[in-house]
C-alpha positions in Angstrom: -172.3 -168.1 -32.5 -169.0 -165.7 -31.5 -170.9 -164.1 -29.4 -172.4 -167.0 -27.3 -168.7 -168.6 -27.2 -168.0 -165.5 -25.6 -170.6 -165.8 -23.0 -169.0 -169.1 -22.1 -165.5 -167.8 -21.8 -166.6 -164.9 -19.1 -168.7 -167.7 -17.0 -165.7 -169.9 -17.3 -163.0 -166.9 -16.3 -166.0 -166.5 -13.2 -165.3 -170.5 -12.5 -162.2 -170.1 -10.0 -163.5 -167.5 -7.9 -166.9 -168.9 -7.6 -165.3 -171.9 -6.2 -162.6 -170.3 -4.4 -165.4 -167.9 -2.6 -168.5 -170.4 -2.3 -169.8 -170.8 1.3 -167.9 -167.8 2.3 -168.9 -164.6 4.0 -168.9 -161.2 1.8 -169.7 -158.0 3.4 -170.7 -155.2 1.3 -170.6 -152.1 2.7 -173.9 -150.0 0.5 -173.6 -146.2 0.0 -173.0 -143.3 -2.2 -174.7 -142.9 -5.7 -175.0 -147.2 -6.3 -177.9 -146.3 -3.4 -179.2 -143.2 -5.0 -179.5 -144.5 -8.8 -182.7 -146.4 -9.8 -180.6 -148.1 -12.5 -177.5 -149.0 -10.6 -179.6 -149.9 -7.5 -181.3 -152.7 -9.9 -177.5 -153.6 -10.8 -176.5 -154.1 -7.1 -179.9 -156.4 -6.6 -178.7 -158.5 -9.8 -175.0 -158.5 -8.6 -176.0 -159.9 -4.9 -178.5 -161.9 -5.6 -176.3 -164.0 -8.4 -173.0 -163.9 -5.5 -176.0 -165.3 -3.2 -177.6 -167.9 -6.2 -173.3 -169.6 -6.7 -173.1 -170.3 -3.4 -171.4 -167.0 -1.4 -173.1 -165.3 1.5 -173.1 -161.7 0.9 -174.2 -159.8 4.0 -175.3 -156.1 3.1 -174.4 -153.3 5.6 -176.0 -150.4 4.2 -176.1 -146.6 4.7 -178.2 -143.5 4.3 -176.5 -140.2 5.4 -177.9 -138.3 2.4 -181.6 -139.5 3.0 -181.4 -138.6 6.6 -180.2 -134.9 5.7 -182.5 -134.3 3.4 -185.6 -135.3 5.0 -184.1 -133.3 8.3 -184.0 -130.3 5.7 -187.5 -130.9 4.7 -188.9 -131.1 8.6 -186.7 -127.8 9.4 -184.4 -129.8 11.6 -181.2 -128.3 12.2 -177.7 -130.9 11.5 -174.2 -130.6 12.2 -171.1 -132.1 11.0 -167.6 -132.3 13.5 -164.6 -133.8 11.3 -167.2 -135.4 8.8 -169.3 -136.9 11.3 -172.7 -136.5 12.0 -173.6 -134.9 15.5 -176.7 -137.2 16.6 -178.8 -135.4 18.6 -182.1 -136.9 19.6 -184.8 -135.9 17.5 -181.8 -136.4 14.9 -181.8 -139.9 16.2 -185.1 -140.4 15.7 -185.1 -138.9 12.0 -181.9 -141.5 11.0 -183.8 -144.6 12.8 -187.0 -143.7 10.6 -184.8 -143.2 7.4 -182.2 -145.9 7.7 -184.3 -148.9 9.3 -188.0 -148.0 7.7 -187.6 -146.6 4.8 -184.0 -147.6 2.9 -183.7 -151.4 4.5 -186.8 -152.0 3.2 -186.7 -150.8 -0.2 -183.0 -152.5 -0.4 -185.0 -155.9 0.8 -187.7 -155.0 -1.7 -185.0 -154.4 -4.2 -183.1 -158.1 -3.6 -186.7 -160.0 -3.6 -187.8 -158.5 -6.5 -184.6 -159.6 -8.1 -185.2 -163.3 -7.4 -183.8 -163.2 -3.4 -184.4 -164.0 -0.2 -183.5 -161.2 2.1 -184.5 -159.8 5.8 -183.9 -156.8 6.8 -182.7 -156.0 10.4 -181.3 -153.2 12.3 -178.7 -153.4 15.0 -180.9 -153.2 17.2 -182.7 -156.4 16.5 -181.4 -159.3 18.8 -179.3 -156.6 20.5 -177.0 -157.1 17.0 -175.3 -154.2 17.6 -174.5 -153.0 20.8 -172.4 -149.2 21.3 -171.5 -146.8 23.6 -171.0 -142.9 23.3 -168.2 -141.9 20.7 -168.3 -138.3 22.3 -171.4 -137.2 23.7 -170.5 -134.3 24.8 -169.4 -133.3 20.6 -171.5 -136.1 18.5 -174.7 -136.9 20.8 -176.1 -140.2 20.1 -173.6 -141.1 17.7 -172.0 -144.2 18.4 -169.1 -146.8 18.3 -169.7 -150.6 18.1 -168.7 -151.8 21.4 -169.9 -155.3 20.7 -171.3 -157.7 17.9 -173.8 -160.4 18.5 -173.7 -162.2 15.1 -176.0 -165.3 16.4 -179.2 -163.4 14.4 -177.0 -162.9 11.1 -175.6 -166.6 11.0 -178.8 -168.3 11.5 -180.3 -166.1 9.0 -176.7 -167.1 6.4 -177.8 -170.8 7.2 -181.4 -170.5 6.9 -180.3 -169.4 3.0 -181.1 -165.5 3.7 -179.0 -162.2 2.5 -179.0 -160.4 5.9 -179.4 -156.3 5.7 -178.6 -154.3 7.9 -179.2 -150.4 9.0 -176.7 -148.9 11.0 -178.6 -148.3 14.5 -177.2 -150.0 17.3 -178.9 -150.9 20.7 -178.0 -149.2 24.2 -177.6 -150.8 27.7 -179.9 -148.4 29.5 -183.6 -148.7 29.5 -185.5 -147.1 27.0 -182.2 -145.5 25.7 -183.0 -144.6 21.6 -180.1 -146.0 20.6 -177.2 -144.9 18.5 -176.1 -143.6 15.0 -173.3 -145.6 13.3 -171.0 -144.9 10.6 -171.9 -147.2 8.5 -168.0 -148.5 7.2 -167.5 -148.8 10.6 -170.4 -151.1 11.3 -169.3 -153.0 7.9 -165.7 -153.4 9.2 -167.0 -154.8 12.4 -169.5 -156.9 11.3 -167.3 -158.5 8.8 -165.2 -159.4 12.0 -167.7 -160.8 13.7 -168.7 -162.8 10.9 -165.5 -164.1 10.3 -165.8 -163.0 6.8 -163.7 -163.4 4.0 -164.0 -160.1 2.7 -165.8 -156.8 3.1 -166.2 -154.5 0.2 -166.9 -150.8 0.3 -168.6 -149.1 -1.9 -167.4 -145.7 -2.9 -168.1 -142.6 -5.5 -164.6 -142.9 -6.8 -162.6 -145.6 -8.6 -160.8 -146.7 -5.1 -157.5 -145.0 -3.7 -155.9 -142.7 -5.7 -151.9 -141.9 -6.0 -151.0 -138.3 -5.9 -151.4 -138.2 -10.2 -154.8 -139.3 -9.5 -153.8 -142.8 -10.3 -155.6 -146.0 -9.4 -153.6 -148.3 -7.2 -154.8 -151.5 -7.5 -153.4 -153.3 -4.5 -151.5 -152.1 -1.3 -151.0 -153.6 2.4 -151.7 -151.9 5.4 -148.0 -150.6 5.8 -148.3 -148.7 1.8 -151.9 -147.5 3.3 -150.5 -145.8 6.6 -148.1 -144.6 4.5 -150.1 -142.4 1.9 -152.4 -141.4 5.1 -149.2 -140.0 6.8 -148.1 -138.2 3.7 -151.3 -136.8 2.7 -152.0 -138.7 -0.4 -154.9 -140.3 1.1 -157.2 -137.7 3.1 -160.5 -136.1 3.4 -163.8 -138.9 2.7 -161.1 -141.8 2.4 -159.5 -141.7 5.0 -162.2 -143.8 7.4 -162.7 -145.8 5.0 -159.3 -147.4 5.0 -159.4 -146.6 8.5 -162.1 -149.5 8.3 -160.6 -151.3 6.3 -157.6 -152.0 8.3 -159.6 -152.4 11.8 -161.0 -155.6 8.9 -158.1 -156.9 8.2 -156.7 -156.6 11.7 -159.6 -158.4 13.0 -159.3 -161.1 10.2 -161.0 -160.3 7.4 -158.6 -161.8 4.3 -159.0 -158.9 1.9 -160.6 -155.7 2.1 -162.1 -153.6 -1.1 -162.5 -150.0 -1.8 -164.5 -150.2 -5.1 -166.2 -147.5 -7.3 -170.5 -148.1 -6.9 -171.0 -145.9 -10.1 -169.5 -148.2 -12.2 -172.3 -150.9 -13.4 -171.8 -154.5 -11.9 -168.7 -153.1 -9.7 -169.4 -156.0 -7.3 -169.4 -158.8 -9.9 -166.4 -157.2 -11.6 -164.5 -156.9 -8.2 -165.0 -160.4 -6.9 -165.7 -162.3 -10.2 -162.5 -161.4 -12.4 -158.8 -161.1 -11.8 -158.3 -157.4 -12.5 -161.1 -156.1 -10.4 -161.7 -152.6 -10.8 -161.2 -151.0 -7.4 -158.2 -151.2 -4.5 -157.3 -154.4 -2.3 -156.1 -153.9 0.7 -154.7 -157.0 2.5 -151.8 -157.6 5.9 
């Protein structure tokens, strides 16, 4: 009997912030090892499709980078990296399209249905979602930066009772064009603007942003965050995340989330409970 009373306590600890987030917009930014692990990968399904069954409309943005490199390993195809970034070239292009859009959307829609869900998957190509220009041809290739977000696709799909997921690729103005590679927190940040979404999470292989004894810090605003980027503390991998972060909040996202995706149920435990387990960053 203890234990069941327990049960009811933790739903009724869940009670406020089911209310408090129901009918809003959560974008979840998928990556790292929550995508690579067959057990946490169930996990996320369960976490998303029970955000989804209370009433919140998660949208998933979801990457891939290690997929793509290894199946360009496998083919003999050669890949760069300029300041952490991917250099697109075209048969590149064509790899990522095949990985990110064929082969993970699908098994991360296969994933969410198979959990009890309703999802679609789309690319940003789809409806012209996505549309980008050049970040540096010249340096990255067909590696791109959002230029503009169409979310018509993704809100009908929200009301029509869908969990939207989306690969990375975004469409080109010219003809016949094949498109562009996106960094995925990128194309989280600026869908969550688009969206007009309450939050956007990220995903990460570490417990969130660290102080300089390795610390956890729970919550900081953007000022505290340009701070420990100026001074070092943040650096390397992070530092494009809060970079996204902070174009989100910027752009009017409420609260954004730097969470660890190792850690089972991260997403429940982040929105769910009043500790949360990663960093908030908020204005």
């Amino acid at each position: 009997m203890k234990s069941k009373i327990e049960v009811v306590k933790t739903l009724l600890d869940a009670l406020p912030y089911i209310k408090k987030f129901r009918n809003e917009k959560i974008v979840i930014k998928y990556g790292g090892s929550a995508q690579t692990s067959d057990e946490l990968k169930i996990q996320f399904a369960q976490d998303i499709v029970l955000l989804h069954t209370v009433g919140m409309k998660p949208v998933i943005v979801h990457g891939g980078g290690k997929s793509i490199t290894d199946l360009l390993n496998d083919l003999g195809v050669e890949t760069k990296f300029v300041d952490g970034q991917r250099v697109t070239t075209k048969e590149v292009m064509r790899i990522a399209e095949m990985v990110l859009s064929g082969e993970i959307n699908k098994e991360i829609v296969s994933l969410l249905n198979n959990q009890g869900g309703s999802a679609i998957g789309i690319s940003g190509k789809d409806a012209n979602f996505l549309e980008a220009i050049p970040k540096d041809f010249e340096n990255f290739g067909y590696t791109g930066n959002i230029q503009n977000v169409n979310p018509e696709i993704v809100d009908k799909m929200l009301v029509e009772g869908f969990v939207p997921v989306i690969a990375p690729i975004a469409s080109a103005s010219t003809l016949g064009h094949p498109g562009f590679n996106i960094n995925a927190d990128l194309a989280a940040s600026q869908v969550a603007i688009a969206l007009k979404a309450r939050k956007v999470l990220f995903l990460t292989d570490t417990p969130g942003v660290l102080d300089r004894e390795m610390n956890l810090i729970s919550t900081m605003d953007i000022a505290k965050t340009e701070a420990l980027k100026a001074d070092g503390t943040i650096n390397g991998g992070m530092v494009p995340k809060v970079d996204a972060c902070i174009e989100a909040l910027r752009g009017g996202v409420k609260k954004a989330h730097i969470i660890d995706g190792r850690v089972e149920h991260s997403i429940l435990l982040e929105i769910l409970t009043s500790s949360g387990i990663g960093t908030c960053i908020e204005l």
